[in-house]
C-alpha atoms as one frame of an Amber mdcrd trajectory, in Angstrom:
protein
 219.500 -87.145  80.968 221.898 -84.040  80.041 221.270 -80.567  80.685 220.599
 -79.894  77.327 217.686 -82.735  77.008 216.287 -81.101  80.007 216.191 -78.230
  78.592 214.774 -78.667  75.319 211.651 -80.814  77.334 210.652 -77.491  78.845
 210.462 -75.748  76.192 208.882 -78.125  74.073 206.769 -78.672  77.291 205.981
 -74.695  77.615 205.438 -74.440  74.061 202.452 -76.618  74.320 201.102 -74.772
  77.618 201.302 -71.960  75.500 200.005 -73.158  72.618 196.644 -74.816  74.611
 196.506 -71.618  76.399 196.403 -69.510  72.800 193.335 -72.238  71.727 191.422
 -71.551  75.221 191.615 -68.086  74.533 190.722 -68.262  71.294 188.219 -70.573
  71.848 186.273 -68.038  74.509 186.426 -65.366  72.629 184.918 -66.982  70.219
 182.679 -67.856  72.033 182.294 -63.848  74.066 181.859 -62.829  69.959 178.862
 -65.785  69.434 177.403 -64.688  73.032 177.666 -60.584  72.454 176.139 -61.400
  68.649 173.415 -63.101  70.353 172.322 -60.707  72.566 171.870 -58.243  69.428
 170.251 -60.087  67.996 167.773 -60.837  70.765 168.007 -56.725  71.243 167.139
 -56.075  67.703 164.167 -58.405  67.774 163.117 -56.565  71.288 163.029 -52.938
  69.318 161.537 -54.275  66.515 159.188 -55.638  68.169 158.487 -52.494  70.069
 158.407 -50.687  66.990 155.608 -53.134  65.554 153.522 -53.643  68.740 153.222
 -50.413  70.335 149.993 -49.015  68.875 150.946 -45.724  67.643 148.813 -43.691
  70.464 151.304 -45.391  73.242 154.677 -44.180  70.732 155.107 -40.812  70.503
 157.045 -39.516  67.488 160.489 -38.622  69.446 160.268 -42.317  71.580 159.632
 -43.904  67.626 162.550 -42.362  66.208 164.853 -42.894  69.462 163.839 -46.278
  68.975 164.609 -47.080  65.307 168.366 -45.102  66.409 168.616 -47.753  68.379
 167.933 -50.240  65.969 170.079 -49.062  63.269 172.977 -48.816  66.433 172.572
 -52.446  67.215 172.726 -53.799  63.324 175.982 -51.433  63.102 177.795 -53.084
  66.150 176.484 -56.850  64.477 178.057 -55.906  60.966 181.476 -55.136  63.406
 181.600 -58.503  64.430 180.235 -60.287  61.583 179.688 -58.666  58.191 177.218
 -60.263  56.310 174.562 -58.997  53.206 171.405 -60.155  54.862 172.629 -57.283
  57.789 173.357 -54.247  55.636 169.568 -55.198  54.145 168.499 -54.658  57.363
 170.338 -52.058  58.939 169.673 -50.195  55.292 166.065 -51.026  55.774 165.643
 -49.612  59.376 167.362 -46.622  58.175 165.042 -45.639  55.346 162.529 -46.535
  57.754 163.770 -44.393  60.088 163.880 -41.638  57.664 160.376 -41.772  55.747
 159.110 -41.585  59.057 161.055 -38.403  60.290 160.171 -36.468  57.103 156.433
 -37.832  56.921 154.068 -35.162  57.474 151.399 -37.504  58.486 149.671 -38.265
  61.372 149.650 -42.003  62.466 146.048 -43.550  63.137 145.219 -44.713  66.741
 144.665 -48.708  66.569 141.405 -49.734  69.022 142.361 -51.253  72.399 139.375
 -54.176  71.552 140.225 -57.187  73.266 141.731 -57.773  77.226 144.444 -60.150
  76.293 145.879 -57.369  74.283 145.693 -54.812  77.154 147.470 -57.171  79.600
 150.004 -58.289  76.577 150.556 -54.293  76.095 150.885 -54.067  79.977 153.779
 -56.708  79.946 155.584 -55.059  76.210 155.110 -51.779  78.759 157.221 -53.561
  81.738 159.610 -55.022  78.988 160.010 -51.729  77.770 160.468 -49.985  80.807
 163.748 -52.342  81.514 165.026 -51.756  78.389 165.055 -48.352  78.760 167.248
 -48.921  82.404 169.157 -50.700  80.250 170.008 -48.122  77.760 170.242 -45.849
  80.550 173.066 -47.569  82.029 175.089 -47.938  78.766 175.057 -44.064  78.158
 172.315 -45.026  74.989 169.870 -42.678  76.148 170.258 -39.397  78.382 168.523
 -39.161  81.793 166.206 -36.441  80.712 165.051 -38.442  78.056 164.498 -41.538
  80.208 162.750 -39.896  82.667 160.071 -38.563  80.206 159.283 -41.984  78.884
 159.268 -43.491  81.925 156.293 -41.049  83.021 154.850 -41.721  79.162 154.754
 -45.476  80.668 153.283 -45.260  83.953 150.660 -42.866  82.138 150.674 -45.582
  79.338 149.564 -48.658  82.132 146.623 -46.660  83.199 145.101 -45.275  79.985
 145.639 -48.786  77.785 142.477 -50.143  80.284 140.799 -46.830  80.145 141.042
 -46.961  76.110 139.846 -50.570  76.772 136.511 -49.402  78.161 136.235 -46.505
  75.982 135.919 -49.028  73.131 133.863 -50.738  74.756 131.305 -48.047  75.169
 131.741 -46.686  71.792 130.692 -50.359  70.569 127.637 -50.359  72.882 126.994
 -46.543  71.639 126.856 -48.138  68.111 124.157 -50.723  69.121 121.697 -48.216
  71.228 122.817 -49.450  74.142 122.873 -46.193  75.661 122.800 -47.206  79.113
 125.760 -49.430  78.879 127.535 -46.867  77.040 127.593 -44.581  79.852 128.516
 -47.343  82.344 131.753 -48.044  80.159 132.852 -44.668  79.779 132.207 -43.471
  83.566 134.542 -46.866  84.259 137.211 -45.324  81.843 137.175 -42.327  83.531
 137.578 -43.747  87.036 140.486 -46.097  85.170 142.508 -42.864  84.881 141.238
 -41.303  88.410 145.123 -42.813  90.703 146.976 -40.515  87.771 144.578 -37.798
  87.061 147.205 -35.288  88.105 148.669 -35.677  85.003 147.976 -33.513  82.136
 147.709 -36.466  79.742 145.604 -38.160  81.794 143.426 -35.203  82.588 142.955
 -34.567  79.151 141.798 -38.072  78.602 139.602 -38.353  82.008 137.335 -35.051
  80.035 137.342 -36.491  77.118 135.405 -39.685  78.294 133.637 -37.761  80.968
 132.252 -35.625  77.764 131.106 -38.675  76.110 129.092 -39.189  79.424 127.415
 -35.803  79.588 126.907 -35.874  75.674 124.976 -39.258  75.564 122.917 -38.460
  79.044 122.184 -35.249  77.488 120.843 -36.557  74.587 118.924 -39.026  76.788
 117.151 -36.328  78.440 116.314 -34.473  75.575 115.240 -38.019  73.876 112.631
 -38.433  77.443 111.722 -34.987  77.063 110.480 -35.222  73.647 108.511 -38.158
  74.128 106.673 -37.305  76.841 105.554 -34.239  74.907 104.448 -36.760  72.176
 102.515 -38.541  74.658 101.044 -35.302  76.206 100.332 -34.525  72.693  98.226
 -37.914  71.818  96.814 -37.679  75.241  95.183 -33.851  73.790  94.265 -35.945
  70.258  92.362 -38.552  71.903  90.532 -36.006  74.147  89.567 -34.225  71.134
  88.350 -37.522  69.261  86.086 -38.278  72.105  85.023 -34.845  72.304  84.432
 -34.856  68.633  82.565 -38.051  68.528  80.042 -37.055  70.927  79.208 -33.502
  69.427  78.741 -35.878  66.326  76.119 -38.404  67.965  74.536 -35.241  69.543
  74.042 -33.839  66.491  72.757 -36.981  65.159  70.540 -37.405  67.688  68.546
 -34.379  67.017  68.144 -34.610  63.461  66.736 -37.751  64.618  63.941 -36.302
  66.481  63.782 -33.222  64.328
């Protein structure tokens, strides 16, 4: 075999190293692209889905808008790696969103805490949250000032969805007389609150209930008071009837004889 032969075999050979090596590489990152458009994806279901779920008392109006940055972030950095209609729609949609909401006067209505699978399912969105925001923390998405407030929000959040829990509750036993019960509920939110009640928030929300307490034991009182003057007043009427009735057979009696 000449020289030449030799030579022409390597390159032919290196050629299609090279050439298997240029596939692998595009081959992976086409694959890093699928994998890095998947996780988007999975983030921009997670926001949304924080965005939905969160019932408006737990989302403050700075985290909602941080949030639905975030959003419209993630559907940018999709449309980089692969542009496509049904994205723009979306990433236009969570924009207006975004903006209605920011220039809406409004105040959102608080939705009732009425059932103990959704407390513990808001528990676990609050521990999914709370990762996400180490997350963002990490990739420079959020500042640490900002992190550190909604990372108290949260730990004040975990406490106050069970005390909300019993506060409805007692406001549905209030609503059916059951007075007794009512107070019972709403003595149990307040205790709910009692490991964070150093926190203004919570404070707030540990007199609130408490209020409720006094209020409805108040009215209680007041309620026992009054009938036991009503009693003490047919107590007096039936005295009087008696006394009446026997001035009347008295009377009788001696126009009897007379």
């Amino acid at each position: 075999m000449t020289t030449i032969t030799i030579i022409v075999l390597l390159a032919l050979f290196g050629g299609f190293i090279g050439f298997v090596i240029m596939l692998q590489m595009k081959e992976q990152a086409r694959l890093e692209k699928l994998r890095k458009a998947s996780l988007l994806n999975n983030q921009a279901r997670q926001i949304r889905r924080y965005l939905d779920d969160f019932p408006p008392q737990y989302q403050p109006k700075d985290l909602r808008l941080w949030l639905f940055s975030c959003l419209v972030s993630v559907f940018d950095e999709l449309l980089s790696l692969q542009p496509d209609e049904s994205l723009k729609r979306r990433r236009s949609h969570a924009a207006q969103e975004m903006q209605e909401f920011q220039e809406s006067k409004q105040k959102r209505k608080a939705r009732a805490v009425n059932d103990e699978l959704q407390v513990m399912e808001l528990k676990r969105l609050f521990d999914s949250f709370d990762n996400f925001l180490n997350t963002s923390k990490e990739q420079k998405k959020i500042d640490s000032d900002s992190a550190f407030k909604y990372k108290t929000l949260l730990s004040f959040f975990r406490y106050k969805v069970s005390a909300d829990h019993k506060g409805y509750l007692a406001r549905q036993a209030f609503l059916m007389n059951k007075f007794e019960d009512a107070i019972e509920l709403y003595k149990e939110a307040v205790s709910e609150l009692e490991p964070i009640k150093e926190v203004p928030e919570a404070d707030e929300a540990r007199k609130k209930f408490q209020g409720y307490v006094d209020e409805i034991e108040s009215d209680l009182l007041l309620q026992k008071q009054e009938e036991e003057l009503m009693g003490d007043d047919e107590e007096e009427e039936d005295a009087d009837d008696e006394w009446n009735k026997f001035i009347g057979k008295d009377d009788f009696e001696k126009k009897k004889y007379f």
